[in-house]
C-alpha positions as CSV (number, residue, x, y, z in Angstrom):
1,X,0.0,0.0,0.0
2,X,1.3,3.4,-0.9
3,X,0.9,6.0,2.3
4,X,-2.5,7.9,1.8
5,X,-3.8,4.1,1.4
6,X,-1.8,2.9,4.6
7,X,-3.3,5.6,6.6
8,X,-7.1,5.2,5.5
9,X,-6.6,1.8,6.2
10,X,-5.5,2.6,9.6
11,X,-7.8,4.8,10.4
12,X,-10.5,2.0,8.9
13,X,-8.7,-0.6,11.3
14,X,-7.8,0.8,14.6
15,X,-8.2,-3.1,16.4
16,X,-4.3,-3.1,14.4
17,X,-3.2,-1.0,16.9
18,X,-4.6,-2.0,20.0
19,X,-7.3,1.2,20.1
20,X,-10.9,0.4,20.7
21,X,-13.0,-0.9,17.8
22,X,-15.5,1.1,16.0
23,X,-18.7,-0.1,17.7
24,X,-21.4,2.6,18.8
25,X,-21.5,2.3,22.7
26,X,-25.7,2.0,22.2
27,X,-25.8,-1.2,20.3
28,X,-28.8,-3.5,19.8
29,X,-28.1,-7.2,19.3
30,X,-29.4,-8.3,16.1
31,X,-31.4,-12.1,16.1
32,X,-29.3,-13.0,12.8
33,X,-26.3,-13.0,14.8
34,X,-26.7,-16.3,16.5
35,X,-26.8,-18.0,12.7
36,X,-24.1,-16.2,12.0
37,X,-22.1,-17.5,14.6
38,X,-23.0,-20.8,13.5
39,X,-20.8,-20.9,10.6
40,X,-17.8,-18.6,11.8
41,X,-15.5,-21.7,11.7
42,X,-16.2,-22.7,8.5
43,X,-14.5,-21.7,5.5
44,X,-18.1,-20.6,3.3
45,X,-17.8,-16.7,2.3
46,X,-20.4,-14.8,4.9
47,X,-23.2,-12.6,2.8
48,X,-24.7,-10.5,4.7
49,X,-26.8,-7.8,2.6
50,X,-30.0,-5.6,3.2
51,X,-31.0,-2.1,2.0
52,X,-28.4,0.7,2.9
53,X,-29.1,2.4,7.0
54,X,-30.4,-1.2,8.2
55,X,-26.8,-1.7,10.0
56,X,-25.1,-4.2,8.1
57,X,-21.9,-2.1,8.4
58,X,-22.2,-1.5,12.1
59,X,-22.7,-5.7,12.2
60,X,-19.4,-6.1,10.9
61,X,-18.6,-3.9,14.0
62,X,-20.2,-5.9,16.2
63,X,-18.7,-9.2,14.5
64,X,-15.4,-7.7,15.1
65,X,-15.7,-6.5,18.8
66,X,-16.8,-10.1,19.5
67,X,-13.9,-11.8,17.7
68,X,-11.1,-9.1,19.7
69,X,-13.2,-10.2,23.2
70,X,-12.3,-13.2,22.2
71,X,-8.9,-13.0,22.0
72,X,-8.5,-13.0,18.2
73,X,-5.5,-10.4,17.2
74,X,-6.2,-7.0,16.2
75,X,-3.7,-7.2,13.5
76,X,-5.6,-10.6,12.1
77,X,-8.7,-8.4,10.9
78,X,-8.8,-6.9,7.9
79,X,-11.9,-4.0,7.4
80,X,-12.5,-2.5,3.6
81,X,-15.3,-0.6,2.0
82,X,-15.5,-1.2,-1.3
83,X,-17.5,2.1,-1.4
84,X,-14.0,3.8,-0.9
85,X,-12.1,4.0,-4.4
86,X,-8.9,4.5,-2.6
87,X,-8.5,0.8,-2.6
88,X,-10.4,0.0,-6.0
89,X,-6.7,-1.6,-7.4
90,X,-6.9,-4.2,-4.2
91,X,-9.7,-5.5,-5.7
92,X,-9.0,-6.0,-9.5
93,X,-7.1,-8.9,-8.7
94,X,-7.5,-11.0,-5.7
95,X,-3.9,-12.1,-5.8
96,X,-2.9,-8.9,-4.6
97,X,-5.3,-8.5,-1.5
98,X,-4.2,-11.8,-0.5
99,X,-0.7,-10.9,-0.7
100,X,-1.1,-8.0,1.7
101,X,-3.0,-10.1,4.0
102,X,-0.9,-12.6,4.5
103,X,1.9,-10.5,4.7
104,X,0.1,-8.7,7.7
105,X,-1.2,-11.1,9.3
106,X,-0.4,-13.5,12.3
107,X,-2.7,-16.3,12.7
108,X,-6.1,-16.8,11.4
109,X,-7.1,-14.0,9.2
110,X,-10.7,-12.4,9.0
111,X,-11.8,-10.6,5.9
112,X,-14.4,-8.2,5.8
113,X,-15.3,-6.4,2.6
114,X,-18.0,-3.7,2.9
115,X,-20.6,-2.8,-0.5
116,X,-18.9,-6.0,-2.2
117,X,-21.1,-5.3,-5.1
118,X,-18.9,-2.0,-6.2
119,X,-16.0,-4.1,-6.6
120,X,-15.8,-5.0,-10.9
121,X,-16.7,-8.5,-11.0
122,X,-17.3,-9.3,-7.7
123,X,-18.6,-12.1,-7.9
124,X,-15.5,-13.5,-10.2
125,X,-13.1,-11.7,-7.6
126,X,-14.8,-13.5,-4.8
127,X,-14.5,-16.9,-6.4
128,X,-11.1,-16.3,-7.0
129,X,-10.2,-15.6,-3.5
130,X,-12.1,-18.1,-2.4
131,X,-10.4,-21.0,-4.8
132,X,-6.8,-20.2,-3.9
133,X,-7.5,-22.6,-0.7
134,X,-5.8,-20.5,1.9
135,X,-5.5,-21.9,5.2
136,X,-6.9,-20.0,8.2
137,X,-8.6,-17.1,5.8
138,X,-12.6,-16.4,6.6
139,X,-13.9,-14.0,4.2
140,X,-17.0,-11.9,5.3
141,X,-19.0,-9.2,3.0
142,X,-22.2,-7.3,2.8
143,X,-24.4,-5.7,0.1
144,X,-27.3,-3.4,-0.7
145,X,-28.9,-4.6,-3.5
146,X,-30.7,-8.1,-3.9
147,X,-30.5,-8.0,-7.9
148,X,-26.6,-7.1,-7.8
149,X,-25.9,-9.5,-4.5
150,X,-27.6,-12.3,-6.8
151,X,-26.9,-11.5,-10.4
152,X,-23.2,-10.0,-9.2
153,X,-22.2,-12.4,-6.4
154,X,-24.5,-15.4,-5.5
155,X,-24.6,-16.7,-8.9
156,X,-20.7,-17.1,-8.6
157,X,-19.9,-18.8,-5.6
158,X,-22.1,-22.4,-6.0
159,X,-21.6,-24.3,-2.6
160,X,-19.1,-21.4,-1.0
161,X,-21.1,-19.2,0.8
162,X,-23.6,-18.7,3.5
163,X,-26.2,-16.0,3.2
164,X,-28.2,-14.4,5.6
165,X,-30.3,-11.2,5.1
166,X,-30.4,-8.2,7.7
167,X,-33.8,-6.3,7.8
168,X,-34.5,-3.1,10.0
169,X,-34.8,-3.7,13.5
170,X,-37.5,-5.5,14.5
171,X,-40.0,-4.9,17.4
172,X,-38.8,-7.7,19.1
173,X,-35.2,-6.5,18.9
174,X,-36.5,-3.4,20.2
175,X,-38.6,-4.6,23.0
176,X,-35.5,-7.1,24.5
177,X,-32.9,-3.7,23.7
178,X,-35.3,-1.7,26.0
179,X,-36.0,-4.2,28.2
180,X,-39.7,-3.4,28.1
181,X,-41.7,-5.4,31.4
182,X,-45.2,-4.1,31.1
183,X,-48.1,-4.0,28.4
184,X,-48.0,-0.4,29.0
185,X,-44.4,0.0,28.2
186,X,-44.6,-2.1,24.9
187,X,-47.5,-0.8,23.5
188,X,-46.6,2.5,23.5
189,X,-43.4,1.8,21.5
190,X,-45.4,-0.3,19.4
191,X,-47.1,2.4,18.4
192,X,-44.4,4.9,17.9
193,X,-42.8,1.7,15.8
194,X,-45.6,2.1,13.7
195,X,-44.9,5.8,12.3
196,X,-41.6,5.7,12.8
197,X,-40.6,2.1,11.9
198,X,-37.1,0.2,12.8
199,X,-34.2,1.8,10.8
200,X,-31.5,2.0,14.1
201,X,-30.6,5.8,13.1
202,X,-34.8,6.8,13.1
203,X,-34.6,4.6,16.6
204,X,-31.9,6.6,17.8
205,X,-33.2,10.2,17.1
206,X,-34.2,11.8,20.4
207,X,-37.7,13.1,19.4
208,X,-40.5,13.3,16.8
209,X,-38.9,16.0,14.5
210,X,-35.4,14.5,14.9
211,X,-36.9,11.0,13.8
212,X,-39.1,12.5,10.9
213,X,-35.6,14.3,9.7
214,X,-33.8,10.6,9.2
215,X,-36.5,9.1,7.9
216,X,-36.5,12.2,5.3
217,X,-32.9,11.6,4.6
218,X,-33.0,8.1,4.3
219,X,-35.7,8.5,1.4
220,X,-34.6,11.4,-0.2
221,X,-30.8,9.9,-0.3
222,X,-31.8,6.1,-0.6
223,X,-34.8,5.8,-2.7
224,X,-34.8,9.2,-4.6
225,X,-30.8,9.8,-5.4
226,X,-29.4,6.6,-4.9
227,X,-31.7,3.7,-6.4
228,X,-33.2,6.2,-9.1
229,X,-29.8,7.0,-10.0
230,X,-27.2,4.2,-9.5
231,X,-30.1,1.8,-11.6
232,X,-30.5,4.9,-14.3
233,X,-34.3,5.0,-13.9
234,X,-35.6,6.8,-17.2
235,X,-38.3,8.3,-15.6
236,X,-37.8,9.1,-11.4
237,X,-40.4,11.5,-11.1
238,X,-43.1,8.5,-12.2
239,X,-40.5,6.0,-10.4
240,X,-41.6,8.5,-7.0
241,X,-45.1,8.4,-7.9
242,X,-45.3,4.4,-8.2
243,X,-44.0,4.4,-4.3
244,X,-46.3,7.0,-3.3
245,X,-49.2,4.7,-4.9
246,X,-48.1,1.5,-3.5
247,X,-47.3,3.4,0.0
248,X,-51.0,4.5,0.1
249,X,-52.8,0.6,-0.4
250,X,-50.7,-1.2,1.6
251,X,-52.4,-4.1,1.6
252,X,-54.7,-4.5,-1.3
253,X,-54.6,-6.4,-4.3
254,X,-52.1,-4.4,-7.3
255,X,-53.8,-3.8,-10.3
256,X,-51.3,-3.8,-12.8
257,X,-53.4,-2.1,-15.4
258,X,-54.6,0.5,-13.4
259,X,-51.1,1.5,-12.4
260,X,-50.1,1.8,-16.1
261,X,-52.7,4.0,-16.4
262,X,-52.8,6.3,-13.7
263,X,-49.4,6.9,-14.2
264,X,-49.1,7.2,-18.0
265,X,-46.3,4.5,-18.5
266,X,-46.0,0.9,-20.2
267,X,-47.0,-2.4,-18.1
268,X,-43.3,-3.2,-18.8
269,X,-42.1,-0.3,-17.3
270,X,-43.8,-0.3,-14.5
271,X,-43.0,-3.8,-13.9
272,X,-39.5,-2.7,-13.9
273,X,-39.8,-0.5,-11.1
274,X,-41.7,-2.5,-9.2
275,X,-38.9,-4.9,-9.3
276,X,-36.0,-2.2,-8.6
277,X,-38.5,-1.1,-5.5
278,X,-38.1,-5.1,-4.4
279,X,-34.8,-5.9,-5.0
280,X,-33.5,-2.8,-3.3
281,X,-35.4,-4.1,0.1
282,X,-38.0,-0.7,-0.6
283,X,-41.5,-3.3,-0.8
284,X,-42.1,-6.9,-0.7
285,X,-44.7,-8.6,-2.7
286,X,-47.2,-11.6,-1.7
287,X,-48.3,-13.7,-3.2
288,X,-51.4,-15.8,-3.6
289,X,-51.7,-19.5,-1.9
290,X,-54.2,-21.0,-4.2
291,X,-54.4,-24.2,-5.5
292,X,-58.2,-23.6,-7.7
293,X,-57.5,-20.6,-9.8
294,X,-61.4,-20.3,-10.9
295,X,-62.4,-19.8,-7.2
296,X,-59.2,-18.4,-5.8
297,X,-57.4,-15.2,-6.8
298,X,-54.1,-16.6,-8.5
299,X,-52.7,-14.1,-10.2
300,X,-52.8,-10.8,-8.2
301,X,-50.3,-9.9,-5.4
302,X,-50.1,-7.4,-2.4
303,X,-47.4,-5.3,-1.8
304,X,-46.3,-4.4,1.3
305,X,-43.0,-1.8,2.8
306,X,-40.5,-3.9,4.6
307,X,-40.1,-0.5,6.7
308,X,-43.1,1.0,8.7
309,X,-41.1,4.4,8.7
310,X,-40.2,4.4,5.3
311,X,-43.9,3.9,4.1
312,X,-45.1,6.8,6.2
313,X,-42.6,8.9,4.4
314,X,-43.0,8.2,1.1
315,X,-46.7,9.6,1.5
316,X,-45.4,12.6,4.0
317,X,-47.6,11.1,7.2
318,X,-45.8,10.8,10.0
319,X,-48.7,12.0,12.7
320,X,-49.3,10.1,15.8
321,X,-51.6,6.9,15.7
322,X,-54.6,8.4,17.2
323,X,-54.6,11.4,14.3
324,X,-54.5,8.6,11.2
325,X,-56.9,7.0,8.9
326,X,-54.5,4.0,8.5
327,X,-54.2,2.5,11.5
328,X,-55.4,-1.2,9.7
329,X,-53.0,-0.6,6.9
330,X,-50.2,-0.1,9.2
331,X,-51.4,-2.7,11.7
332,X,-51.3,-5.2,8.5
333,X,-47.6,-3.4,6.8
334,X,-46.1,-4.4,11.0
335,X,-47.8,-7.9,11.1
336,X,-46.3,-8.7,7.5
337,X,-43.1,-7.0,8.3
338,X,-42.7,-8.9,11.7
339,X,-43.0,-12.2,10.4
340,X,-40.9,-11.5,6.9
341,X,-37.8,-10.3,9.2
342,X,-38.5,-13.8,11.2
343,X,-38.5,-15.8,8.3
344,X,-36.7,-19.3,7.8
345,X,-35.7,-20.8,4.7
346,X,-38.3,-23.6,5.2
347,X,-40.6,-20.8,5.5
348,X,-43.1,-19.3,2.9
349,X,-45.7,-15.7,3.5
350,X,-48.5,-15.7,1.4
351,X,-52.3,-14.4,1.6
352,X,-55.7,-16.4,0.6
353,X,-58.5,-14.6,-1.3
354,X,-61.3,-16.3,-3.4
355,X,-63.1,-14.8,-6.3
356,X,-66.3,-14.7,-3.6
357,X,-64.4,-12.0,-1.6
358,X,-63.3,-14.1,1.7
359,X,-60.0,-13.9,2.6
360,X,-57.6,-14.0,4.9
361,X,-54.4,-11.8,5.6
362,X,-51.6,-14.3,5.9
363,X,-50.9,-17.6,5.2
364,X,-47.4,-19.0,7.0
365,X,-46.4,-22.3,5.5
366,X,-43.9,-23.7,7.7
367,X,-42.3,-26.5,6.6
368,X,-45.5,-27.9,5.1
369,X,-47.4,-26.5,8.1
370,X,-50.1,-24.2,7.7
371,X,-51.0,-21.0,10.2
372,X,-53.0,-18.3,9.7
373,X,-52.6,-14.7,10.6
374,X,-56.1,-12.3,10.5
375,X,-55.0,-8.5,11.5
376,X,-57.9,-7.2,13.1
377,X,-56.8,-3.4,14.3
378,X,-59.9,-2.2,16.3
379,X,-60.2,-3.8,19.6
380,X,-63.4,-4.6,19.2
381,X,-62.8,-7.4,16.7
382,X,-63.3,-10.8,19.1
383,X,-63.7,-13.1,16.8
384,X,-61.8,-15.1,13.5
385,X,-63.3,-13.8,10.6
386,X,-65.9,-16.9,8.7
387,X,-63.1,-16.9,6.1
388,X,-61.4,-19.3,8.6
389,X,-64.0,-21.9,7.9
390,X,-64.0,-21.5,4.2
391,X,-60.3,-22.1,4.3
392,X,-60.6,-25.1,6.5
393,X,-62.7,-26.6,3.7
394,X,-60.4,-26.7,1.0
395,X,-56.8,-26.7,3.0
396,X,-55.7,-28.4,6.3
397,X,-54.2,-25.8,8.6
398,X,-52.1,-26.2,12.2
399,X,-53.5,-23.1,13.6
400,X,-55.3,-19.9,12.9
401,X,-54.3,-16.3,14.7
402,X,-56.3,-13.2,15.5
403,X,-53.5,-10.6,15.8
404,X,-55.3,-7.4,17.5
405,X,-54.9,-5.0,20.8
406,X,-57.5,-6.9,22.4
407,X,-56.1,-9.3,25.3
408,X,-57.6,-12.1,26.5
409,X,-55.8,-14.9,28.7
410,X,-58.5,-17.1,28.3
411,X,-58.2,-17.7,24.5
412,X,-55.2,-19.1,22.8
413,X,-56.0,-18.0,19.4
414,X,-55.4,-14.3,20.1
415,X,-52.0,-12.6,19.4
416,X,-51.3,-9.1,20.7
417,X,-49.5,-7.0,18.4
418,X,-46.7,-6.1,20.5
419,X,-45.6,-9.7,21.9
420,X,-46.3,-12.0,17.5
């Protein structure tokens, strides 16, 4: 490295010299680090990716405080951002990085590249690395875009990695961070997670104004600047409108048609950005479960915003719960969020709707085992809806859910919002 690199890198890595690491002093342990830890002594590369502000950098952090507490040597971890074009030429050839690796280091050396997808070919440069079979050499990296981590990375490294997706921090996460005891206590940070939603910097702004300001930034920096124009959108001011439309129904079915029309662009267009919105962790669809497409919708999905914050945004409404319209829709966008972030790989999130207008919210097949998730926001609601039934006459299910801010001990089928 010449000297301006030497001293970034220093200042990237002060573990090398014995200083303390780079993790925030308020840190909130993240539920994917347990599976994480699972596979720290193999040799698979560790892909770690989510939309940018979720904390997959300040993860790294955390992964490398835990390694130094564990006596692993400063000088034996290796931080880079592939963001940072002062080391683009360590990452043209892999031969290279690995030489100043294993130059530097003493014992087992940990890797961690940051953004991997602005590296040229990373997916290629990856492999490489990975196929020169160096002893004692883990190799950890994170990315911001699903298409990219997939088309750019995944697709390259068959059988030699492990991947494991970082969402915004869920209400759980929150709740055991907090150390919330009471009802009281956790419903009204529920609540306050459902306008302001789980990115940690929004959680960390002291105050309603402070929180609305992040949020702000995040969208007009993340979804505005950065996916409209790292993915050269042709059209951002429709590409705004389309979240904006999707923000407001949450929940219902998407008419692909009437999208096209209301916003005066091509179904293939649109489709596009629909796509770019998903694959840059913006919206999720869901899909149908349906095995009679004459009686059942089949075709038709829902799209819901992994982010409660981020939703409220995009369609400037960021007023208390008591002062909204919304409250189902956002009652429906945390129920789908809560159980997407807690998602296994045998795992599959769908809704149920027949031609006839029943219908239920959820679907959760786990591993082959069917429950069933009804949001019901007004207290009042005491009872699964008669969809239940009609469901139970076509599909065996385990269990059904009514997830609402009633409480009642005396029924198991009830879920509170704040403890699903």
């Amino acid at each position: 490295m010449n000297k301006n690199q030497l001293k970034l890198f220093n200042i990237r890595n002060p573990w090398r010299a014995k200083k303390k690491s780079l993790l925030p002093k308020k840190y909130i342990t993240r539920t994917i680090e347990k599976e994480i830890r699972e596979y720290l002594a193999g040799d698979d590369i560790m892909v770690i990716y989510g939309s940018r502000q979720v904390g997959k950098t300040t993860l790294l952090y955390k992964i490398i405080n835990d390694l130094l507490a564990e006596a692993v040597a400063g000088r034996d971890i290796f931080y880079f951002s592939a963001d940072d074009g002062q080391f683009a030429d360590y990452f043209l050839e892999p031969s290279k990085l690995l030489e100043f690796i294993l130059t530097n280091k003493k014992k087992q050396a940990y890797v961690f590249i940051d953004e991997a997808q602005r590296i040229s070919n990373p997916g290629v440069f990856l492999k490489n690395l990975y196929d020169y079979k160096v002893k004692d050499l883990k190799i950890f990296v994170t990315g911001s875009s699903s298409l990219e981590i997939r088309s750019k990375i995944i697709e390259y490294l068959p059988g030699r990695k492990k991947i494991f997706m970082l969402y915004p921090l869920s209400f759980r996460e929150i709740s055991e961070f907090k150390k919330l005891k009471t009802i009281e206590e956790k419903k009204l940070v529920w609540q306050e997670y459902l306008i302001f939603g789980g990115y940690p910097k929004v959680f960390f702004a002291q105050g309603g104004k402070a929180k609305m300001r992040e949020l702000s930034d995040i969208y007009e920096s993340y979804v505005k600047k950065d996916i409209a124009g790292y993915l050269n959108i042709e059209k951002p001011e429709k590409f705004n409108q389309l979240a904006k439309l999707l923000a407001n129904q949450v929940g219902g079915l998407v008419n692909i048609d009437e999208l096209t029309n209301t916003l005066g662009i091509n179904r293939a267009t649109l489709e596009k950005y629909i796509m770019i919105l998903e694959d840059t962790f913006v919206v999720k669809k869901v899909y149908p479960y349906f095995k009679n497409p004459r009686a059942e919708i089949a075709k038709m999905s829902k799209i819901y915003f992994i982010d409660q914050g981020l939703r409220n945004i995009v369609i400037k409404r960021l007023e208390s719960l008591a002062e909204r319209f919304d409250q189902g829709q956002l009652a429906e966008n945390f129920v789908f969020s809560q159980i997407e972030y807690a998602k296994e790989a045998d795992t599959e999130l769908n809704f149920w709707r027949t031609k006839a207008g029943a219908e239920i919210d959820f679907v959760v097949n786990r591993a082959g085992k069917l429950f069933l998730y009804e949001v019901k926001y007004n207290k009042s609601a005491a009872k699964l809806p008669a969809a239940v039934k009609s469901f139970a006459k076509k599909y065996n299910y385990e269990k059904a859910y009514l997830v609402t801010g009633r409480l009642d001990d005396s029924r198991n089928d009830l879920l509170s919002f704040w403890e699903i």
